[in-house]
N, C-alpha and C positions, 0 to 999 in steps of 0.2 A: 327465329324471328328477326327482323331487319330491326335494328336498333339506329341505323344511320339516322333517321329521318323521325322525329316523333312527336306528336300535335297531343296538350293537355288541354283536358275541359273547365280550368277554372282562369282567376286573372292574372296576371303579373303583374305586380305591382308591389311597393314598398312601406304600405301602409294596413297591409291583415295578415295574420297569419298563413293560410293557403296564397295568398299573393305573392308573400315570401320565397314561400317554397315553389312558385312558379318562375321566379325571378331567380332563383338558383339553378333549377332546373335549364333554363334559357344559357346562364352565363356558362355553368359547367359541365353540361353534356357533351358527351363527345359523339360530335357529330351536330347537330342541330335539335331544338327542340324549342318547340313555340305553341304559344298561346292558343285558342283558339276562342275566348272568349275577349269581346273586343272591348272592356270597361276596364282602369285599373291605370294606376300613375307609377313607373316604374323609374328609378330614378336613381343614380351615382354621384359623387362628390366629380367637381369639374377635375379635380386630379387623378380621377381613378383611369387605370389606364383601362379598363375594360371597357370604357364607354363605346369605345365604336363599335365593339360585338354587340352590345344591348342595343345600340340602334340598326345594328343590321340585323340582329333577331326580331326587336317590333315593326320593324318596314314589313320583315317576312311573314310578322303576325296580320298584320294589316291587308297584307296581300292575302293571304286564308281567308278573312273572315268575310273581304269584298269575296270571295270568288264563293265561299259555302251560301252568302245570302243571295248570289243569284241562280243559285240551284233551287230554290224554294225553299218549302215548309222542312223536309229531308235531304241528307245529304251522307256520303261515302266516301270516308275518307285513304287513301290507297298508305296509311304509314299506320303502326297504333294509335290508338286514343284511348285517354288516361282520362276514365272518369270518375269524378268526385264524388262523393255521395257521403251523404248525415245519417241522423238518428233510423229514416224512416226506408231509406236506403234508396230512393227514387230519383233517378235522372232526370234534369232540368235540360228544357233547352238553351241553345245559345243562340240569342240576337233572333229567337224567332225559328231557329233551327235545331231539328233531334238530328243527331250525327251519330254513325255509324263508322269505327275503326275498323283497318286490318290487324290482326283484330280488335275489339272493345275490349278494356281492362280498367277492374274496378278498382278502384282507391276509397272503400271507406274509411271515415272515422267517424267514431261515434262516444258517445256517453250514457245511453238510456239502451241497456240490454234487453230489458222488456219491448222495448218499439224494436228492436233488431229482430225479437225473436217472431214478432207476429209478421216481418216484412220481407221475413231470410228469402223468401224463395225467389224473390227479386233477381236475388244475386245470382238464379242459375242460367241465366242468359249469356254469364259474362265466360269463357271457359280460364280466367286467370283472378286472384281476388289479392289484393296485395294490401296487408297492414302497417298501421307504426307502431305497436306496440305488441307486448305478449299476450297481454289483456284481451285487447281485440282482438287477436290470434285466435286465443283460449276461448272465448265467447262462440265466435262463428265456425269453431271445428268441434263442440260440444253439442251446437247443430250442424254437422253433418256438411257444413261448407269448410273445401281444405283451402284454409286459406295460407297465404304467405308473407312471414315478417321481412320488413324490409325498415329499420329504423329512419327518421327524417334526421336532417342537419342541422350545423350551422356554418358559416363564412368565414373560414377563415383567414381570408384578406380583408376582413372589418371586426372580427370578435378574436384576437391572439393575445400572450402574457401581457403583450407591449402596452396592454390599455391601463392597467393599472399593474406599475412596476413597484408603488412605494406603495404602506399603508398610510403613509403621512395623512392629517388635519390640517392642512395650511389656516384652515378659519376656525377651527375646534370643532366644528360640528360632527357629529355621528350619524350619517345618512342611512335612514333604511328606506330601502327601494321595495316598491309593489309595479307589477307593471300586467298588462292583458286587460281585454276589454273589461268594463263592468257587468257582472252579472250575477246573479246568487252560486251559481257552481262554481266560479274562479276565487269566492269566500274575499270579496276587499272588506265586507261587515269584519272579517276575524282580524285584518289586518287593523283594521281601525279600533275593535276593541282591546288589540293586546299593546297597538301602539297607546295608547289612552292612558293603559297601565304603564308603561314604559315610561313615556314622557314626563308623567307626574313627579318620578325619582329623577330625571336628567333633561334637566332642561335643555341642554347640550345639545338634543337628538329632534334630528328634522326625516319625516314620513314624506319623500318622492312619491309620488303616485302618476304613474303613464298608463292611464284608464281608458284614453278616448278610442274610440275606432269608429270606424264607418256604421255600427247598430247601434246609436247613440239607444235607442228604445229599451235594449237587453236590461238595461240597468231600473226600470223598474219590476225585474224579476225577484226583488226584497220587498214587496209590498206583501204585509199580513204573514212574515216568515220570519224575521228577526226582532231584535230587540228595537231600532230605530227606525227600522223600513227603510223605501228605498231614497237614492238621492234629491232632496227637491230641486224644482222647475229653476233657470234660469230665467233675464227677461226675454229668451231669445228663443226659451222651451227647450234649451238643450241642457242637461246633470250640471247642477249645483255641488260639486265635492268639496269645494273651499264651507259650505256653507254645511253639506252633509260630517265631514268632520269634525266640526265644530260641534253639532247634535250631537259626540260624541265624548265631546268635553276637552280634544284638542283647539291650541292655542294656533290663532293664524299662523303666530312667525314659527311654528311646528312644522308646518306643512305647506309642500308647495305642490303647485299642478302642472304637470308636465304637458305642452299641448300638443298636437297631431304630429309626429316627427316621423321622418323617412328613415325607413332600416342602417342606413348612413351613416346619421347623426348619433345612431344611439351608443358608440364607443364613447365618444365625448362626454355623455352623459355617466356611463357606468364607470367613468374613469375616478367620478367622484363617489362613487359608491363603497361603503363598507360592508354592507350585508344586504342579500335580497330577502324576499319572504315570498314564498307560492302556498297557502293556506289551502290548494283548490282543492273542495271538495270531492270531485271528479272529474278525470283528464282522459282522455281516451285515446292522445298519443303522448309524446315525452314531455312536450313541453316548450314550443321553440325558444321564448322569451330566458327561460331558465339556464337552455344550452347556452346561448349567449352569456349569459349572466357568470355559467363556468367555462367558457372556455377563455373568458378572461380575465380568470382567479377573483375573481368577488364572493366572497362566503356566502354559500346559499340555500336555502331553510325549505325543503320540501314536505309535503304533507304524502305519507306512507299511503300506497292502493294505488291500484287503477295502474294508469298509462306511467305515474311517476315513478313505478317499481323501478323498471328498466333503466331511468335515469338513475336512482340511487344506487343500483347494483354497478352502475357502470361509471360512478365520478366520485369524487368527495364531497358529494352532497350532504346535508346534514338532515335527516330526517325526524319524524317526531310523530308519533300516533296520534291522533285527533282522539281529544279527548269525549266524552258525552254531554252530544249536545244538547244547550238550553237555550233557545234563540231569545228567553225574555228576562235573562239573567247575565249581569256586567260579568265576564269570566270564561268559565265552559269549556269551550274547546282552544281560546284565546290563550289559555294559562298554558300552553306546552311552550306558544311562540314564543311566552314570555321570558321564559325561563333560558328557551336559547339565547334569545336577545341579550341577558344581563351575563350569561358568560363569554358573547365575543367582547361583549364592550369591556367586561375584565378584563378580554384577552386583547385588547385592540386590536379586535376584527381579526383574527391569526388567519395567515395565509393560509391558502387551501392549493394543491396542485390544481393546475387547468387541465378542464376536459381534455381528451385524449382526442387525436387529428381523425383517430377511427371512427371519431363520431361527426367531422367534418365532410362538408356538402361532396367534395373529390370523392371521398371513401363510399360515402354513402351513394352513389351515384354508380359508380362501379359495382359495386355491390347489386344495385339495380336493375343497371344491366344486364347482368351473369346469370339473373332469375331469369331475365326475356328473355337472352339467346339459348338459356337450357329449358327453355318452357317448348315441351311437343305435343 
C-alpha cells in the first residue's frame, strides 16, 4: 500500500481530541497526510519551527476539500482514507461528501460494545480495521472482525520532562488537574466528589479543571444519574462548573476553570501541575490528555478497564479500581481517588518516570505505517 500520500476523514485541529491526532498525523507523517474534513482550527506557538509544514499541510488540505466538493455528492480518492467512526460505527460525510479511499480504512473507537455489537457488520466493507486499544481489539475480534492495534500518541516537541523539571510550590498550592470534555463517562462528578473530600483537610489544594470542548451539550449527560446532576446553565447557556463545584461544597478560591486552550499551551499549564485525576468510567482508547499528562512526569491517577489498561501497563501510571457505585451518596467510587490523593500530597507529589518516546506520535506513526505497507 502507498503510504506516500494519505487523506484522514476527521479535522485537524488543536482543540478535540481526534483533532489532535489529526494534527499529528499532518505534522509527523512521513510523507504527507491531510485532512480531509474542511472545519477545525489548527494552530502552533509563533516559535515553533514546524509552522511552515502545518501551513503547507492545511493549504494542501484546503486544496482536497475545494477539489472533492466539486465532484458532487461522491467522491474517490486515489491515496488511503482514514475513517473515523463511533459507537455506532457509521461513516459521516464530509462537507456534503461520502468519500471513497484507495483503499477505505477504518479507524474506530468506541465505548458502548453493545451498539458495536449490533452495527459490526458495517465494518465489513472496509478490508483493514485499525484500533487504539486492546480493548477495542478484544471486542471486535470476539466478533469476528480482525482487527488491528495500532496505539495513538503524544508530542513530543510540546509534552517532554522539560515541562515540569522541579516539584517545587512557589505559591504552596497543591494543584490537581482534571481535564477532557464534560461528560458522565469521563466521571468529572468523581473528580468533584473526592476533590470535596480532599479540600476540606487542605486548604492548600486547588481542582484545575480543562472541561470545555466544542460538545459544550455532553455535559448534561449527569442529569438524573449522580448525586448533584449535571452542570447548571450559564447566562450565555454554556456549563456553569465555577458554580457546579460549588454544589459540591468546594470553595471558589479551590477551584479554577481553565478555558478553550490550543494543544500548545497546554505544557505551560501542566507545568504547574502536581497530580492528574482520569476517574473515566469508560475510555475506548488510552487516553490522549493522560499521555500528555505522563510524558511530562505529572503523577497520574487512572481508573483500571477499558482502553486505560494499556496506558497503565505501559507508564507509571497509578491506578485504582473504582469502587461501587452509589451516584446519590458523598463517597462510592470517589474514596479510592481519595486515598491516592492524601499519599502524593504526603509524598509531595513523588516524581514518576515519563512516558516512554515508544509511545510518542514519531513511534506511533511508524508503527502505522508498517501495518499499511504489510497489509495485502
Amino acid at each position: 500500500m502507498n503510504t506516500e500520500y494519505v487523506i484522514y476523514g476527521w479535522t485537524c485541529s488543536s482543540f478535540s481530541g481526534y483533532g489532535v491526532v489529526g494534527l499529528n498525523y499532518s505534522l509527523y507523517w512521513q510523507g504527507c497526510a491531510v485532512t480531509a474534513e474542511p472545519h477545525g482550527r489548527a494552530m502552533l506557538a509563533e516559535y515553533d519551527p514546524r509552522r511552515p509544514l502545518l501551513e503547507d499541510r492545511l493549504a494542501q488540505a484546503k486544496a482536497l476539500q475545494e477539489g472533492l466538493v466539486q465532484q458532487g455528492s461522491t467522491a474517490t480518492v486515489p491515496a488511503p482514507f482514514f475513517v473515523g467512526l463511533g459507537n455506532q460505527l457509521a461513516q459521516q460525510p464530509l462537507n456534503g461528501v461520502w468519500i471513497t479511499g484507495t483503499p477505505s480504512i477504518a479507524f474506530p473507537t468506541f465505548e458502548d460494545a453493545s451498539e458495536v455489537e449490533k452495527h459490526c457488520r458495517r465494518l465489513q466493507q472496509y478490508p483493514l480495521v485499525i484500533v487504539g486499544s486492546s480493548w477495542n481489539r478484544d471486542v471486535l475480534r470476539a466478533l469476528d472482525v480482525p482487527a488491528v492495534l495500532c496505539h495513538q500518541g503524544y508530542d513530543p516537541a510540546l509534552f517532554n520532562p522539560s515541562v515540569k523539571e522541579s516539584n517545587a510550590r512557589p505559591d504552596g498550592r497543591f494543584r490537581v488537574f482534571s481535564g477532557g470534555k464534560a461528560e458522565y463517562r469521563k466521571g468529572q462528578d468523581l473528580v468533584l466528589e473526592a476533590f470535596s473530600i480532599f479540600a476540606e483537610k487542605h486548604p492548600d489544594a486547588e481542582l484545575v479543571a480543562a472541561w470545555s470542548s466544542p460538545w459544550p451539550h455532553l455535559s448534561s449527560s449527569y442529569d438524573g444519574v449522580t448525586r448533584i446532576g449535571s452542570p447548571p446553565k450559564a447566562a450565555d447557556g454554556s456549563p456553569d462548573y465555577l458554580a457546579w463545584a460549588q454544589r459540591y461544597g468546594i470553595n471558589s478560591t479551590q477551584f479554577r476553570v481553565i478555558p478553550p486552550l490550543p494543544n500548545y499551551l497546554m505544557p505551560e499549564l501542566l507545568s504547574h501541575i502536581d497530580v492528574a485525576v482520569f476517574p473515566n468510567r469508560v475510555e475506548g482508547g488510552t487516553n490522549l490528555v493522560a499521555m500528555e499528562c505522563l510524558a511530562c512526569g505529572v503523577p497520574t491517577i487512572l481508573a483500571a478497564g477499558f482502553g486505560h489498561d494499556d496506558l497503565i501497563k505501559g507508564s507509571d501510571a497509578i491506578s485504582f479500581v473504582p469502587g461501587q457505585p452509589n451516584p446519590f451518596w458523598r463517597g462510592s467510587e470517589a474514596e479510592p481517588i481519595v486515598a491516592v490523593l492524601e499519599q502524593l500530597y504526603d509524598n509531595n507529589a513523588a516524581s514518576i518516570s515519563p512516558l516512554s518516546e515508544a509511545w510518542a506520535w514519531p513511534a506511533r506513526i511508524d508503527h502505522l505505517t508498517t501495518i499499511l505497507r504489510d497489509f495485502v
